[in-house]
TORRO-287538 format. One line per 5 residues: for each residue x, y negated, z of N, C-alpha, C, CB. Coordinates in steps of 0.05 Angstrom, whole numbers, always signed. Glycine has a CB too. Example, Ala and Ser with C-alpha at 12.3 -4.5 7.8 and 13.67 -1.06 7.14 Angstrom:
2
+264 +114 +156 +246 +90 +156 +264 +66 +156 +226 +89 +181; +257 +45 +142 +273 +21 +143 +258 -1 +157 +282 +12 +114
This chain:
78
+1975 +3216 +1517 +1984 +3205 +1492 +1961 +3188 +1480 +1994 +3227 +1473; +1958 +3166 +1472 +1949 +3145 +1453 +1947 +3145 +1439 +1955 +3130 +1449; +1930 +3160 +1418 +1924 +3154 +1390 +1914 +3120 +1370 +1901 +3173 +1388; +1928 +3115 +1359 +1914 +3091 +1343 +1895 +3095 +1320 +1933 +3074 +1333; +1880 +3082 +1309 +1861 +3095 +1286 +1878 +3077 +1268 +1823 +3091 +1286
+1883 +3094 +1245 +1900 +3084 +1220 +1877 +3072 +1205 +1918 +3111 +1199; +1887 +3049 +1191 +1878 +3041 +1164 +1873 +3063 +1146 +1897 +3023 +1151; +1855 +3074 +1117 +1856 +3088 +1110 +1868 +3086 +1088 +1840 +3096 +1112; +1894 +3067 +1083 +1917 +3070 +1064 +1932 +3079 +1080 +1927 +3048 +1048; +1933 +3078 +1103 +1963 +3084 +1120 +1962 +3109 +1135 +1971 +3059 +1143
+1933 +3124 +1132 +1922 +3148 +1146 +1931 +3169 +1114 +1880 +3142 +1157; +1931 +3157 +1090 +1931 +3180 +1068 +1958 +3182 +1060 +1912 +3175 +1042; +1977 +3150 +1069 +2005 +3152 +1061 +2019 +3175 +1081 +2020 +3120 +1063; +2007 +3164 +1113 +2029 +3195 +1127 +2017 +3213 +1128 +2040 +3199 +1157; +1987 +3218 +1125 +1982 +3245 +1121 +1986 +3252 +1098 +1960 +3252 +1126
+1995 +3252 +1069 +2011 +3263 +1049 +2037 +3265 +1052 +2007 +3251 +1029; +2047 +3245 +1075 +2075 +3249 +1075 +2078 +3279 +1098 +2092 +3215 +1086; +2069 +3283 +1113 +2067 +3302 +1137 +2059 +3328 +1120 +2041 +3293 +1163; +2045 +3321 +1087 +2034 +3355 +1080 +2064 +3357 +1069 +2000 +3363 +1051; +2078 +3335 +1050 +2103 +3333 +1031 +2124 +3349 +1049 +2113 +3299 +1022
+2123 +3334 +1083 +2152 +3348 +1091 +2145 +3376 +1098 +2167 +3335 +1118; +2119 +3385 +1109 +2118 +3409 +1113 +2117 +3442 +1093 +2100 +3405 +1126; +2103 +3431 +1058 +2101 +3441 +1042 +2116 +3430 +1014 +2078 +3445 +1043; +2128 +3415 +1020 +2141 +3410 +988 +2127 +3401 +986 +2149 +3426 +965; +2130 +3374 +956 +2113 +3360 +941 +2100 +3377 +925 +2124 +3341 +928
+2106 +3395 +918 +2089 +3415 +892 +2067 +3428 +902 +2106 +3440 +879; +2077 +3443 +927 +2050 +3454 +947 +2026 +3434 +962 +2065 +3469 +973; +2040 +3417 +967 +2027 +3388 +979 +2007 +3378 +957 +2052 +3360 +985; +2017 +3374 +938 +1999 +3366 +915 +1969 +3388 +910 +2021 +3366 +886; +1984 +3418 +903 +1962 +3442 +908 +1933 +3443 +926 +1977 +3462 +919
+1948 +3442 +951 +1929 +3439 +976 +1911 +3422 +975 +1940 +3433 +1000; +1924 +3388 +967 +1897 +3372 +971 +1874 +3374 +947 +1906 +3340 +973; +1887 +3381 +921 +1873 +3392 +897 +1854 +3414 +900 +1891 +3402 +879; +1853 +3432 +923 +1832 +3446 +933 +1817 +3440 +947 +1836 +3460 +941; +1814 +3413 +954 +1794 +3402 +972 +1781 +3370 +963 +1811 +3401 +1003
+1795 +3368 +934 +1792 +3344 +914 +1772 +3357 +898 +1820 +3334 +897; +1747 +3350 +886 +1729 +3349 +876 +1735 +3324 +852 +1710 +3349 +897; +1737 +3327 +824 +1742 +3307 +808 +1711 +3300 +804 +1762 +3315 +782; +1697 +3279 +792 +1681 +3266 +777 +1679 +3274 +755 +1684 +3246 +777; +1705 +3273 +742 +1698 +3273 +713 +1701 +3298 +705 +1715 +3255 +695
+1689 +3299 +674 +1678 +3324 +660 +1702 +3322 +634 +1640 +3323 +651; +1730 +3345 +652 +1752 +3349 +630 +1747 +3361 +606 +1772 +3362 +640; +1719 +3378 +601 +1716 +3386 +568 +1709 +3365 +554 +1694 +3407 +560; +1679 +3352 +583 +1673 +3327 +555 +1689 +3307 +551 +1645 +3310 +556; +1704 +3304 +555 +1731 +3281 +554 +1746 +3295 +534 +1752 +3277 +586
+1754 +3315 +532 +1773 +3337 +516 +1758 +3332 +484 +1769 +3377 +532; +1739 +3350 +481 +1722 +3341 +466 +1717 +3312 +449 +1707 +3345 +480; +1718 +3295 +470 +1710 +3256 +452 +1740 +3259 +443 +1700 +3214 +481; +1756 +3267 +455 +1791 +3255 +448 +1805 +3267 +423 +1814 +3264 +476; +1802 +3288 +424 +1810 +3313 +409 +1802 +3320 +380 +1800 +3335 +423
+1813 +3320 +363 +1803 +3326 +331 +1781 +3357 +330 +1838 +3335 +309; +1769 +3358 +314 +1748 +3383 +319 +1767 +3385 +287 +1703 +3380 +324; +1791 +3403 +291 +1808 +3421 +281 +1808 +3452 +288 +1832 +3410 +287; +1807 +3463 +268 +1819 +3498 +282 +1849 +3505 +274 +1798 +3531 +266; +1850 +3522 +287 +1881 +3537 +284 +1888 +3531 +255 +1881 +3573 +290
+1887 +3536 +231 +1896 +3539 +209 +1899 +3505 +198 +1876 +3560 +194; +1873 +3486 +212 +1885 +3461 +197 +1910 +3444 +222 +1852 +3437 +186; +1906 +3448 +244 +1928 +3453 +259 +1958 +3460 +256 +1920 +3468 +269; +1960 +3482 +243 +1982 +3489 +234 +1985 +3471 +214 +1984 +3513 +228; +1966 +3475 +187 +1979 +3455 +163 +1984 +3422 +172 +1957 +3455 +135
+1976 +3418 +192 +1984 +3395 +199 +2012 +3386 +214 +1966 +3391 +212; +2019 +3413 +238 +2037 +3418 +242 +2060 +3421 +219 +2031 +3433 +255; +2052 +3431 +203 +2072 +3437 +185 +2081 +3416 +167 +2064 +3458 +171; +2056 +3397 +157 +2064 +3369 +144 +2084 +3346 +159 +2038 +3356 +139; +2082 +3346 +190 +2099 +3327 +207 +2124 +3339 +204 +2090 +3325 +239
+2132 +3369 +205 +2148 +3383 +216 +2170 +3371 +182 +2134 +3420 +226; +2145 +3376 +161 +2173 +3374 +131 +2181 +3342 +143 +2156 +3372 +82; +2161 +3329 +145 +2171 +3300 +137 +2191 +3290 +166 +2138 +3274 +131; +2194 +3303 +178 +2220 +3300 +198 +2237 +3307 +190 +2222 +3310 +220; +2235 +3335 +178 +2268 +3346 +164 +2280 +3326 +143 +2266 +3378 +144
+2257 +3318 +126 +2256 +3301 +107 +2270 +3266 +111 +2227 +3302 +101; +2263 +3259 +137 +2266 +3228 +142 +2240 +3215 +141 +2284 +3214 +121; +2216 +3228 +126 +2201 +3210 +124 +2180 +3199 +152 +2188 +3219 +100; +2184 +3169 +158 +2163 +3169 +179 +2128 +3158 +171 +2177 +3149 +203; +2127 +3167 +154 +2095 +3159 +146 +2082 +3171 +161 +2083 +3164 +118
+2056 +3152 +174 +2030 +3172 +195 +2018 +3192 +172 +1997 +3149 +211; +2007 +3212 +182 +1988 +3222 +165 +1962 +3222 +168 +1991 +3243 +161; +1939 +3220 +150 +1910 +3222 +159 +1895 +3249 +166 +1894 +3212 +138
C-alpha cells in the first residue's frame, strides 16, 4: 500500500474527521484538547475583561436589569 504525505490542512481535516467518525464530535473535540496546549493565560484575560464586582454588587445589578425588563425599560446601566 502507498501512502501519500497530506498537506497539513488536509492531514488535520481527515484526521479530525477519522477522530469525529470514530468518537463523536464531543469526544473528538475532548481528546485533541488533551494534547492542545493553549498560549493564552484564561485568568489574565478573565481578569482585563471582567468587572472587579463581588457577589452582592452582582446581584444588585442583576436585579436592576431584571426590574427594568419587567418594566419595558431598555436603558444601559453604568
Amino acid at each position: 500500500m502507498t501512502h501519500v504525505l497530506l498537506d497539513p490542512a488536509e492531514l488535520r481535516h481527515r484526521g479530525f474527521g477519522a477522530l469525529v467518525d470514530a468518537l463523536g464530535w464531543v469526544n473528538a473535540v475532548r481528546f485533541v484538547q488533551q494534547y492542545e496546549t493553549s498560549r493564552l493565560d484564561y485568568t489574565a484575560e478573565r481578569d482585563r475583561i471582567l468587572p472587579d464586582w463581588d457577589r452582592e454588587e452582582l446581584a444588585r445589578r442583576l436585579e436592576r436589569v431584571g426590574s427594568e425588563s419587567a418594566s419595558g425599560s431598555s436603558k444601559p446601566t453604568k
